[in-house]
N, C-alpha and C positions, 0 to 999 in steps of 0.2 A: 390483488395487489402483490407487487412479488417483492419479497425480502434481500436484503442484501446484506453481505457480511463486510463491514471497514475495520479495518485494523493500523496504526502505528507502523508504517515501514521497518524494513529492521536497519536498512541503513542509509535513507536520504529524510528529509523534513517533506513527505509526504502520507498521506493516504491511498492504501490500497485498497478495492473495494468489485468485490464480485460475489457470485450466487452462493448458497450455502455449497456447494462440489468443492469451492475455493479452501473453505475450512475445513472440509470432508479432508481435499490432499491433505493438510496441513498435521488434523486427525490422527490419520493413518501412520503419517511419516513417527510422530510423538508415538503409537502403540507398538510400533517395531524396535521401539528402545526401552532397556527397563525404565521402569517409571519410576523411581528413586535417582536415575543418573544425574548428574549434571545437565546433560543436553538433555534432555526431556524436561525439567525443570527449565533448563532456559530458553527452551521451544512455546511450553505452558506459557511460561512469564509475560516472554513478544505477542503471541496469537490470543491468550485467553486474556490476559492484565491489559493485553493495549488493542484491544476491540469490541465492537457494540457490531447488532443487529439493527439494522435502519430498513423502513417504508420507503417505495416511493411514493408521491402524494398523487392524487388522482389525477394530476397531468400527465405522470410520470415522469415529476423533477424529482431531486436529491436534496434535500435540507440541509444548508451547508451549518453544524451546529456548533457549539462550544466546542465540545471534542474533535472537531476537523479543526476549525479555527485557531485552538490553543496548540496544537501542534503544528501546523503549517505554519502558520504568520499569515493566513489566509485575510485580508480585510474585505475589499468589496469585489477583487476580480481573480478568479481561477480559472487554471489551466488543466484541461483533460488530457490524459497520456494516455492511450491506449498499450496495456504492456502485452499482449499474448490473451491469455484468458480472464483475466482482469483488466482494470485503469484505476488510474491514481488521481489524486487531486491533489493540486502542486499550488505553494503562492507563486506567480507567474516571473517574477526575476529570479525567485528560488530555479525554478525548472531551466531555465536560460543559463543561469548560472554552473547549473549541474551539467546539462547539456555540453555545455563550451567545454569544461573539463573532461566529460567526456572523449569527445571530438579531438583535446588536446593531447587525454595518452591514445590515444588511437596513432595520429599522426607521428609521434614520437616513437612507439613502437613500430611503426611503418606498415600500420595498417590500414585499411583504405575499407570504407561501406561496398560489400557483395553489389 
C-alpha cells in the first residue's frame, strides 16, 4: 500500500499531496539553508507543522479526514487538480474561484494559455 505525503498549501485553501520524493524536494531545499534561519524555520513550519503521512485504502481511495476537511472547507464533494508531480484537493467553489482569478490576471497582464 503506498504512502502519501499531504501537506497545508502555502498559499491557496488546499491540499497538496504526493509520494514521499514530494517531501524528499521539500527536504533537501530546508538542508541547503542554515537551520537556524528564518527560512528554514518557516519552510519546517509550512511542510513539517502542516503535514501528515496518509494510506491509501485497499481500493486505492484517499480518506478525506479532519485534517484535509478543516483546512479546505472540504464537506461532501472535492475537486482533484493535477499540479505537475503532485495534486491537491480543493472544496470545489474554492478551486473555481481561485481558478477565475487566476485566468483574471492572466488576461489583464495580457497573457494568453501556451
Amino acid at each position: 500500500m503506498r504512502e502519501l505525503y499531504c501537506f497545508q498549501d502555502f498559499v491557496f485553501p488546499a491540499i497538496s499531496v504526493g509520494g514521499p520524493e514530494l517531501l524528499d524536494r521539500f527536504e533537501r531545499q530546508m538542508a541547503a539553508e542554515d537551520p537556524f534561519s528564518d527560512a528554514a524555520n518557516q519552510m519546517s513550519l509550512l511542510v513539517h507543522g502542516g503535514g501528515v503521512f496518509v494510506r491509501l485504502d485497499p481500493e486505492g481511495r484517499l480518506m478525506v479526514t479532519d485534517f484535509i476537511r478543516d483546512f479546505t472547507g472540504i464537506s461532501t464533494d472535492v475537486t482533484f487538480v493535477g499540479r505537475g508531480d503532485h495534486f491537491q484537493l480543493w472544496e470545489p467553489q474554492a478551486f473555481a474561484r481561485a481558478q477565475a482569478e487566476a485566468r483574471e490576471g492572466r488576461k489583464q497582464r495580457g497573457l494568453r494559455p501556451q
